[in-house]
C-alpha positions as CSV (number, residue, x, y, z in Angstrom):
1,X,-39.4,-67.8,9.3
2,X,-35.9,-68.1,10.8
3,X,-35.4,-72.0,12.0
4,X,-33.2,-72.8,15.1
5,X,-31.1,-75.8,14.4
6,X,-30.1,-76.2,18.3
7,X,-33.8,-76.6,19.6
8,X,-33.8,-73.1,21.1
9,X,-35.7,-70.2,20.3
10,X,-34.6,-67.5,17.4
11,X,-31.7,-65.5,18.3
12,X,-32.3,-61.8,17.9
13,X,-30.3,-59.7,15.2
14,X,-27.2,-58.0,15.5
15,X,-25.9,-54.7,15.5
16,X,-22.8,-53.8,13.9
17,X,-20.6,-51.3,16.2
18,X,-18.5,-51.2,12.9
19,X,-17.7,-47.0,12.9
20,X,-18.8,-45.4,9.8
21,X,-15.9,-43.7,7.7
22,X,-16.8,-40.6,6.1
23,X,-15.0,-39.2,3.2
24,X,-13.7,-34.8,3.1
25,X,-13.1,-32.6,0.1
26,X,-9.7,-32.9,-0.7
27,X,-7.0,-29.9,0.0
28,X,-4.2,-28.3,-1.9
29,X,-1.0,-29.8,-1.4
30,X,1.4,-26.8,0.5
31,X,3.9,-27.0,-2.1
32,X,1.3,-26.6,-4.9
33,X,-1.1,-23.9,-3.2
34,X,-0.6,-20.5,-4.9
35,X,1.9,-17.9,-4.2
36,X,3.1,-14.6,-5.6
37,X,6.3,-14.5,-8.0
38,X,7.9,-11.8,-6.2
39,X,10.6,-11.2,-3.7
40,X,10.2,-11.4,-0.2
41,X,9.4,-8.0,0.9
42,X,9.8,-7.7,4.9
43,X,7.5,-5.6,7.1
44,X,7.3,-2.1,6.9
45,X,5.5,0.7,8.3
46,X,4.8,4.2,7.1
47,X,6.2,7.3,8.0
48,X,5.7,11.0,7.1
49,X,8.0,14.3,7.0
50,X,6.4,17.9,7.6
51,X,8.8,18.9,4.6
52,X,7.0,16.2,2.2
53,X,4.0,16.9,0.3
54,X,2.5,16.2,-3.3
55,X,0.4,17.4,-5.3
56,X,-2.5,14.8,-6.6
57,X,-5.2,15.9,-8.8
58,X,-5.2,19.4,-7.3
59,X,-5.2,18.3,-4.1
60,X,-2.2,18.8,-1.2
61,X,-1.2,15.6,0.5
62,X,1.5,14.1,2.5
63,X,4.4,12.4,0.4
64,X,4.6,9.1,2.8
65,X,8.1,7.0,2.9
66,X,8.7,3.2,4.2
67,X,10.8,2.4,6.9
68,X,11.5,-1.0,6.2
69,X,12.0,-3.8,9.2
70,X,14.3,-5.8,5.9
71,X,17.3,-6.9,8.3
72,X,20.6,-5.0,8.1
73,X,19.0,-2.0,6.4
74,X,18.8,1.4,7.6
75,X,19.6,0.8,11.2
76,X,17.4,-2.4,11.5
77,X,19.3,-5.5,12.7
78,X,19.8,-8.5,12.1
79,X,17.3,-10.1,14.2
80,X,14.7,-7.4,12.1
81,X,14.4,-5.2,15.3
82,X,13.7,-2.1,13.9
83,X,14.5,0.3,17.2
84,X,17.5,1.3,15.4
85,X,15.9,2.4,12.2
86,X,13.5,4.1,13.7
87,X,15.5,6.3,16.0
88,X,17.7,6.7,12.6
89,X,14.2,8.2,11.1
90,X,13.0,10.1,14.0
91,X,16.8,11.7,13.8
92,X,15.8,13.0,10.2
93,X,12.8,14.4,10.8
94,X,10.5,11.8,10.5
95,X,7.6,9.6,12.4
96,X,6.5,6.5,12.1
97,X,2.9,6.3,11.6
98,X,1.7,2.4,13.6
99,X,-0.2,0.2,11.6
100,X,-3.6,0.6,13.4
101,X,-3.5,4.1,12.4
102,X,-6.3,3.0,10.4
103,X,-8.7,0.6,11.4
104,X,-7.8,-3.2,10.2
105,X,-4.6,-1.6,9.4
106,X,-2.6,-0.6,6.4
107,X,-0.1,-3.5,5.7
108,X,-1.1,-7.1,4.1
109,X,1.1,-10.3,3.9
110,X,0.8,-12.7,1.1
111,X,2.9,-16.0,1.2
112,X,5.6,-15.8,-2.0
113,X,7.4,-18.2,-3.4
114,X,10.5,-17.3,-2.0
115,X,8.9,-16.2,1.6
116,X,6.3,-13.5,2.9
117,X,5.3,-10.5,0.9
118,X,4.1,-7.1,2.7
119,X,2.1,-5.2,0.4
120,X,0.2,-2.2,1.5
121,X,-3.9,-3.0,1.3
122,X,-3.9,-0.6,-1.2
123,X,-1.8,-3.3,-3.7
124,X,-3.5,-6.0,-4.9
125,X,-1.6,-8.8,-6.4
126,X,-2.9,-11.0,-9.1
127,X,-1.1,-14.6,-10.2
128,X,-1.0,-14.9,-13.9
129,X,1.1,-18.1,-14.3
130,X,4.7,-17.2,-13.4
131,X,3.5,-13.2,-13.6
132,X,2.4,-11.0,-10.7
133,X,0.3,-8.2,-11.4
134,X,-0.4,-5.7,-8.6
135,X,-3.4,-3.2,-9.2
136,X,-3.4,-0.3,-7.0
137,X,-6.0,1.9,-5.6
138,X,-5.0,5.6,-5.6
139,X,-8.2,6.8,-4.5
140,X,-8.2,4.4,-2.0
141,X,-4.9,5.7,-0.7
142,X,-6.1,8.9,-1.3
143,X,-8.7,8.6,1.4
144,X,-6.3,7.2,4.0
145,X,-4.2,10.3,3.2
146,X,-7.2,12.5,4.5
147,X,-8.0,10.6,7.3
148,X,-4.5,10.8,8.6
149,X,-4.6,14.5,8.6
150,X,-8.1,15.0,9.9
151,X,-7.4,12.3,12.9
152,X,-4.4,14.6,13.8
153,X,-1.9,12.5,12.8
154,X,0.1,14.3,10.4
155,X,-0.3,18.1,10.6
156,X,-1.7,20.5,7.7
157,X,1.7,21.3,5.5
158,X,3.8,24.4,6.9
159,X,2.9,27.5,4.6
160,X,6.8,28.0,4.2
161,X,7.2,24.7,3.0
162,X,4.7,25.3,0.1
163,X,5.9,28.3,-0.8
164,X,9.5,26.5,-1.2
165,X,7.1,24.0,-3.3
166,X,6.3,26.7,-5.8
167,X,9.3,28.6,-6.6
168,X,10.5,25.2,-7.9
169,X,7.9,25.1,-10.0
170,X,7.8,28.6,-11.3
171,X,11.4,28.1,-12.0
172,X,10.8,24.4,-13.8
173,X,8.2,27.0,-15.7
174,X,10.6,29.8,-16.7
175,X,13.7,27.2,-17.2
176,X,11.1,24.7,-20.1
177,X,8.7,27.6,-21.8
178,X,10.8,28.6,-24.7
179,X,11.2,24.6,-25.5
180,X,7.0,24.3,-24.8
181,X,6.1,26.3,-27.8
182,X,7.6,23.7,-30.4
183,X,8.0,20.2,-27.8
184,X,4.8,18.8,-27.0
185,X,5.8,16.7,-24.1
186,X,7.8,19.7,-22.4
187,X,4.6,21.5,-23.1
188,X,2.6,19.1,-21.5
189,X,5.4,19.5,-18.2
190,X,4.8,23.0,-18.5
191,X,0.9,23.3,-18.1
192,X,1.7,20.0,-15.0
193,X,3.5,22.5,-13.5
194,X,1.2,25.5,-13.9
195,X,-1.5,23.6,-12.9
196,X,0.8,22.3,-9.5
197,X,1.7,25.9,-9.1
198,X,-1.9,27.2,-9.0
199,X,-2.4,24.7,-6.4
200,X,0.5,25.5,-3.9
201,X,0.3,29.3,-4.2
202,X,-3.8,29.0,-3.6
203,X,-3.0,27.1,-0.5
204,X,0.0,29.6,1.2
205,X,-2.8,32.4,0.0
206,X,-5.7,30.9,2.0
207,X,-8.1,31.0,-1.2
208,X,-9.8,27.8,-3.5
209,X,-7.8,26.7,-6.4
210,X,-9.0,27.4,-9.9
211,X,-10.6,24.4,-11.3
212,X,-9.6,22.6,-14.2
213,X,-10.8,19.9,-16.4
214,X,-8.8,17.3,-17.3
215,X,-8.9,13.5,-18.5
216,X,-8.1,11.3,-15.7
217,X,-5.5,8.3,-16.2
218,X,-5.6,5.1,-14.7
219,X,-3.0,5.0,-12.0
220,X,-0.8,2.0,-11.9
221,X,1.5,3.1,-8.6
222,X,0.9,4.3,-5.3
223,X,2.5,7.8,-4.4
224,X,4.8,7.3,-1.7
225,X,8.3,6.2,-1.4
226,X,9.8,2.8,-1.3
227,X,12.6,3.7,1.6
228,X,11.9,7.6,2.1
C-alpha cells in the first residue's frame, strides 16, 4: 500500500516518454563490399554488318561487333559522347542495334574495383578472392541472335555473301587436305570446315543442311567481337 508522507492522497504512476531505440542489421562497409577484379570496361552497344555472319553449330548467325562509348576511341570523345563513333560505324557499313532491342536489355554494369564494368547479360562474373571468372551463356546469346532477325532487326544474310563464305572454305579445304591425312588437328580443321561448308552452300541453295552428330563443348566465350 503506497503511503503519502505529505498528508495527501497517492499520487498516480508515471509514464516514461523516454523514446525507445531500436537496433538494425549491420551493412557492408563501401570500401569493403565486393567488386570485380577487372578493368573498367565503359558502355557499349552492339552493332551488326550484313557482310558478318558465323557459323554456330550448323546454324547461320550474325557475327555482332561493339562500338564502345570508352572515351577517345573510335570517334567517341572525351566527354564519352559517342555521336562520333557512331556516324564513324554507320560510314562502314554498320548499325547500331539500341539496348532495348531486347526486353530488359542486353548490357549489365557491375561496380569494379577500379570503376564500372559493362558486361553483356550473357557474362556472368564470379569473385574468387582476387580472380574474376566470367561464365557465358552461348545458347543464351544464341537465342537473342534469333530474335533479332525474326523482329526485323537485322536482315536474313545476302546469298552472295555466303557464297563468298564458302569458297573460303573450300579453298581452307583444298589448301590443308594433303597435311589432314597424317596431322590430326589439321584434320580436325578440315572436317570444321566441311561441316561449315555444308552449311553455307545448303543455305545459298535453299535446301536443309545434312545433319551431323557431334560432341558438344562447353563454351567459355561469346561469339562476337570486342571493337568490330
Amino acid at each position: 500500500m503506497a503511503h503519502n508522507f505529505t498528508g495527501g492522497a497517492a499520487a498516480p504512476p508515471t509514464t516514461s516518454t523516454t523514446p525507445t531505440i531500436e537496433g538494425r542489421a549491420p551493412t557492408m562497409p563501401v570500401s569493403r563490399r565486393v567488386r570485380l577484379n577487372l578493368p573498367p570496361k565503359a558502355r557499349w552497344w552492339y552493332k551488326w554488318h550484313p557482310a558478318r555472319w558465323v557459323v554456330m553449330d550448323g546454324e547461320i548467325l550474325p557475327m555482332l561487333g561493339r562500338l564502345t562509348g570508352e572515351p577517345g576511341v573510335n570517334g567517341t570523345n572525351k566527354n564519352g559522347d559517342t555521336v562520333g563513333a557512331e556516324i564513324n560505324a554507320r560510314r562502314r557499313g554498320w548499325t547500331v542495334i539500341p539496348w532495348d532491342a531486347v526486353a530488359g536489355g542486353y548490357v549489365r554494369v557491375y561496380d569494379g574495383r577500379r570503376g564500372p564494368v559493362h558486361l553483356s547479360r550473357w557474362e556472368t562474373p564470379k569473385q574468387i578472392a582476387n580472380r574474376t571468372l566470367i561464365k557465358s551463356d552461348l545458347e543464351g546469346y544464341k537465342v537473342f541472335l534469333r530474335q533479332l532477325m525474326a523482329d526485323g532487326i537485322i536482315p536474313p544474310p545476302d546469298p552472295d555473301i555466303l557464297d563468298a563464305m564458302a569458297e573460303g572454305h573450300r579453298s581452307s579445304i583444298s589448301r590443308q587436305s594433303a597435311k589432314a591425312r597424317t596431322d590430326p588437328t589439321i584434320a580436325a580443321a578440315v572436317e570444321r570446315d566441311t561441316e561449315t561448308l555444308e552449311t553455307l552452300e545448303a543455305a545459298v541453295n535453299g535446301v536443309a543442311a545434312p545433319k551431323r552428330k557431334r560432341k558438344r563443348k562447353q563454351q567459355k566465350q561469346i561469339a562476337d567481337a570486342p571493337n568490330g
